[in-house]
C-alpha positions in Angstrom: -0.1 -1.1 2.2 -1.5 0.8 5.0 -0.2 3.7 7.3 1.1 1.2 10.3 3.1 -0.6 7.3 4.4 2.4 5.6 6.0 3.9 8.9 7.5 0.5 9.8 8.7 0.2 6.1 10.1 4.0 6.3 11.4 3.1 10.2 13.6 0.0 8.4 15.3 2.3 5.7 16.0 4.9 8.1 17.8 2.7 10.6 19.7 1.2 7.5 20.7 4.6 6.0 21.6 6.1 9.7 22.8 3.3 11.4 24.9 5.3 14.0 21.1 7.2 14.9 20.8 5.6 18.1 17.4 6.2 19.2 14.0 5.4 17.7 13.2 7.1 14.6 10.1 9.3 15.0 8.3 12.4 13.3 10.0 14.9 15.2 13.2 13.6 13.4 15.0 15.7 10.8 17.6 16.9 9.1 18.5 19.0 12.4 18.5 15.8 14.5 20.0 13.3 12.9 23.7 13.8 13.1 24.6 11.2 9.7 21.5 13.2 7.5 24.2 15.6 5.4 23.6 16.0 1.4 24.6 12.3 0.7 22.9 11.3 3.3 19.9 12.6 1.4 20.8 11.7 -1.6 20.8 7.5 -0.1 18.0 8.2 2.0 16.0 9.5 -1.6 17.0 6.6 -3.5 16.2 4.2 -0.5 12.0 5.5 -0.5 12.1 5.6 -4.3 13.4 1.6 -4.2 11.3 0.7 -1.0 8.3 2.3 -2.2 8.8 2.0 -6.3 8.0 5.7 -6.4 10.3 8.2 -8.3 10.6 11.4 -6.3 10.8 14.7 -8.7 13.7 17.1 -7.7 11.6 19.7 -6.4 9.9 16.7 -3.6 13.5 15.5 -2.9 14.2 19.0 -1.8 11.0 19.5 0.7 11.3 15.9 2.3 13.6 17.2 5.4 11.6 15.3 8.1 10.4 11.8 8.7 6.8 13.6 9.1 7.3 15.6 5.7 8.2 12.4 4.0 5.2 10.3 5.6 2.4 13.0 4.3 4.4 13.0 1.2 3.4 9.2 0.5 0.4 9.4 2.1 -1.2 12.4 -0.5 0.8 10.3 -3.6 -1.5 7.8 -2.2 1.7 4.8 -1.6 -0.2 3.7 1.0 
């Protein structure tokens, strides 16, 4: 899987998770912009990467991923590309 597929991968979850997020998804997108990102918000967006990318995310990584562009280095360095 390379980068252009793991963004368009992570783009599909987060329009599935958010669905009332009207506008496109990018980077800059956080828990601060998105209005439906709350704790269970989290906690489905978490298990929706860990599903979509058959990676289990440690406690301490679910924390830190707060951002679309935290969560994109995250599986680029874990090498999910």
């Amino acid at each position: 899987m390379n980068e252009t597929e793991v963004n368009a991968k992570l783009a599909q979850i987060f329009r599935q998770v958010f669905p009332a997020h009207q506008q496109e998804f990018t980077g800059n997108d956080s828990v601060e912009t998105i209005g439906d990102w709350d704790s269970l918000g989290h906690i489905k967006l978490m298990l929706a990467i860990e599903t979509a990318f058959k990676h289990k995310l440690s406690t301490a990584a679910m924390l830190e991923l707060n951002s679309i562009a935290k969560i994109q280095i995250y599986l680029i360095e874990k090498g999910v590309l």
